[in-house]
C-alpha positions as CSV (number, residue, x, y, z in Angstrom):
1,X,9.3,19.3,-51.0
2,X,12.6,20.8,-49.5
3,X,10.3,22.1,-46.2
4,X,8.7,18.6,-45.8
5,X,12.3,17.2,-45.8
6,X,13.5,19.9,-43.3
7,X,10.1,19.5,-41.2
8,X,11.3,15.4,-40.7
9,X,14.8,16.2,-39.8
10,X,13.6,18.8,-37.1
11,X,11.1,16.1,-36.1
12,X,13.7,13.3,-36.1
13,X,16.1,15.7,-34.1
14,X,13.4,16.4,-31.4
15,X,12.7,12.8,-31.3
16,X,16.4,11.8,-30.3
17,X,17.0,14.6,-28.1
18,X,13.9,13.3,-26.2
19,X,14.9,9.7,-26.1
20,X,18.3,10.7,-25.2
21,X,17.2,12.3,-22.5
22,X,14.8,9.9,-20.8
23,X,18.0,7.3,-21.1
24,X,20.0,9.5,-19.4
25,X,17.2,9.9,-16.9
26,X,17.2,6.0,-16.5
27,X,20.8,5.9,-16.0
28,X,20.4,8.2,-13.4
29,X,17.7,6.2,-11.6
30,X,18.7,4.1,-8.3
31,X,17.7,0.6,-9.4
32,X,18.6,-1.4,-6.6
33,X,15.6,0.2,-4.8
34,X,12.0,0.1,-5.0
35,X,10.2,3.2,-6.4
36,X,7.5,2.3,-3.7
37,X,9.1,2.3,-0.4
38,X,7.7,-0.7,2.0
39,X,6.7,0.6,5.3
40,X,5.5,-0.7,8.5
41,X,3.3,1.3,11.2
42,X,0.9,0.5,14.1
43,X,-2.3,2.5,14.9
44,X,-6.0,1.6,15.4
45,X,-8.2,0.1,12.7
46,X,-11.1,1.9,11.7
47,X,-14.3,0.7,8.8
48,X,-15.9,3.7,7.8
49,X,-19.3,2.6,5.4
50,X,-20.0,3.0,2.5
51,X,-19.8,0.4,-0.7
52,X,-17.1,-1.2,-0.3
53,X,-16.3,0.6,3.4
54,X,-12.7,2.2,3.4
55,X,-10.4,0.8,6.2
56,X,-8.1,3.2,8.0
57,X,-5.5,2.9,10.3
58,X,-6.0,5.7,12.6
59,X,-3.9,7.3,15.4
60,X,-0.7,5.7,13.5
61,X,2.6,5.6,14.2
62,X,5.0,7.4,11.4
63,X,5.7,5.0,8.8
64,X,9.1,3.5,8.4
65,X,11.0,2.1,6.1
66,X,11.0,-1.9,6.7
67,X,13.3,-4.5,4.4
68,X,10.9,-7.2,4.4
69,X,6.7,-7.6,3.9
70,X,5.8,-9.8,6.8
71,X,6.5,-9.3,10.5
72,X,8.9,-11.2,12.2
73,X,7.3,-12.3,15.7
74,X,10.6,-10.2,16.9
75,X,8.9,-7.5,15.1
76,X,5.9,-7.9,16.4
77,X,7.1,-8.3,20.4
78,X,9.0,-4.8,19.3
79,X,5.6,-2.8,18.6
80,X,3.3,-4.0,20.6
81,X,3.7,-1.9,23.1
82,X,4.9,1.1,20.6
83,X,3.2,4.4,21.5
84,X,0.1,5.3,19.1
85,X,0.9,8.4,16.8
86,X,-1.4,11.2,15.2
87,X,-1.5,9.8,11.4
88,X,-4.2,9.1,9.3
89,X,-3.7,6.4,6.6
90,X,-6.2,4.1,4.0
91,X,-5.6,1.0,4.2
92,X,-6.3,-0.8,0.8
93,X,-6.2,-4.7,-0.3
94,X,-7.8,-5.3,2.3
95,X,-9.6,-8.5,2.0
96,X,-6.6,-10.9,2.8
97,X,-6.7,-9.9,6.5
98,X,-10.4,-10.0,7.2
99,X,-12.7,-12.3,8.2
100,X,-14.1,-15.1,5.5
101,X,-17.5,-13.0,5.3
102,X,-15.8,-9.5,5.2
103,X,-13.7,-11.0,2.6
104,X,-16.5,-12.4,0.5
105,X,-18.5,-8.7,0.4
106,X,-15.5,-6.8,-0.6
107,X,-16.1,-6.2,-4.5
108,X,-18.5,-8.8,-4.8
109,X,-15.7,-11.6,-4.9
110,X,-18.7,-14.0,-3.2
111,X,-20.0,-13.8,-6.4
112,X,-17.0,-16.5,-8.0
113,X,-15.9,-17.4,-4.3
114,X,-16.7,-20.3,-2.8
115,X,-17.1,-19.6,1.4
116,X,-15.0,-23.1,1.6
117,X,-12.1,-21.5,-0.3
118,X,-12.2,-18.4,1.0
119,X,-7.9,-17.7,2.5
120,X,-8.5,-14.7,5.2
121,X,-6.4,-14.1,8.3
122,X,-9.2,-12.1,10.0
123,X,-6.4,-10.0,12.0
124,X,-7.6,-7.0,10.4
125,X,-10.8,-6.0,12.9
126,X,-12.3,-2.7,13.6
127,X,-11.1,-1.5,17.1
128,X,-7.9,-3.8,17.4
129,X,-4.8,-2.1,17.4
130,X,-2.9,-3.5,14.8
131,X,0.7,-3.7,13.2
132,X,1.0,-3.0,9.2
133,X,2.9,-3.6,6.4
134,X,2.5,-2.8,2.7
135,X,3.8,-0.6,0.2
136,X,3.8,3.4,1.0
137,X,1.6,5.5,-1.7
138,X,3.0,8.7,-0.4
139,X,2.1,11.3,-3.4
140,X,-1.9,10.4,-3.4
141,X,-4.1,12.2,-0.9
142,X,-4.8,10.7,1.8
143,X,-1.7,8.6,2.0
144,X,-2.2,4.5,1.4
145,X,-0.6,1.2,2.4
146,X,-1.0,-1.5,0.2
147,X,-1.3,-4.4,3.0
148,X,1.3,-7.0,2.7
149,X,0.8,-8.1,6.5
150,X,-1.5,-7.3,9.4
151,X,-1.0,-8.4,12.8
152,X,-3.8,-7.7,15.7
153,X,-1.9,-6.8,18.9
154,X,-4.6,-6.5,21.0
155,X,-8.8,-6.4,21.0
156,X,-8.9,-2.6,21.8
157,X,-6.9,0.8,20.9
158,X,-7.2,1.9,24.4
């Protein structure tokens, strides 16, 4: 009985030492900023097949740390000219920025989509070089940005 007693003390001792220490940890944490830092970048868009086909931004710009989700047209008249770098990123929630059809075949979502309803930009096109936004998923391999905004700049990467 006595080492049952002592077992749930240790236990219970463990327990708050743990807890205490994630709280500190929280305390510790930055809250006035995001965990996911929102980024903007320009390169080429690429479809590579496959089901669903993986969009890419390729020959991108670093990504940089932007303030809001959408491009300002100041923004935009700021990188369109911007110099293409040597990055590779996925691009993913994608179907917003295609075209109604590309939308539609993206995980089957013309199966409880009506065509009618469908609420696509089509400024995300394969070839165009584009300007991105979206948040930055840094730690996974490759690197993603989770679109909050695509802008076409022009109808080739060239």
């Amino acid at each position: 009985m006595k080492a049952s007693w002592a077992v749930r003390v240790a236990v219970a001792v463990v327990a708050c030492s743990m807890w205490g220490g994630l709280a500190a940890r929280q305390q510790q944490a930055d809250l006035s900023r995001p965990t996911v830092a929102m980024v903007q970048s320009v390169g080429c868009a690429s479809r590579e097949a496959g089901t669903p086909p993986t969009w890419w931004l390729t020959s991108a710009t670093d990504p940089t740390e932007t303030e809001t989700p959408y491009a300002s047209n100041n923004e935009i008249e700021g990188v369109r000219n911007a110099s293409l770098g040597s990055n590779r990123l996925q691009l993913i929630g994608v179907a917003d920025f295609l075209d109604a059809e590309g939308a539609l075949n993206q995980f089957q979502r013309g199966d409880f989509t009506a065509s009618e309803s469908v609420n696509a930009t089509g400024q995300l096109v394969a070839g165009h070089r584009v300007a991105v936004k979206g948040l930055f998923l840094e730690a996974t391999d490759p690197k993603r940005i989770n679109l909050t905004s695509v802008i076409s700049l022009a109808d080739s990467c060239s």
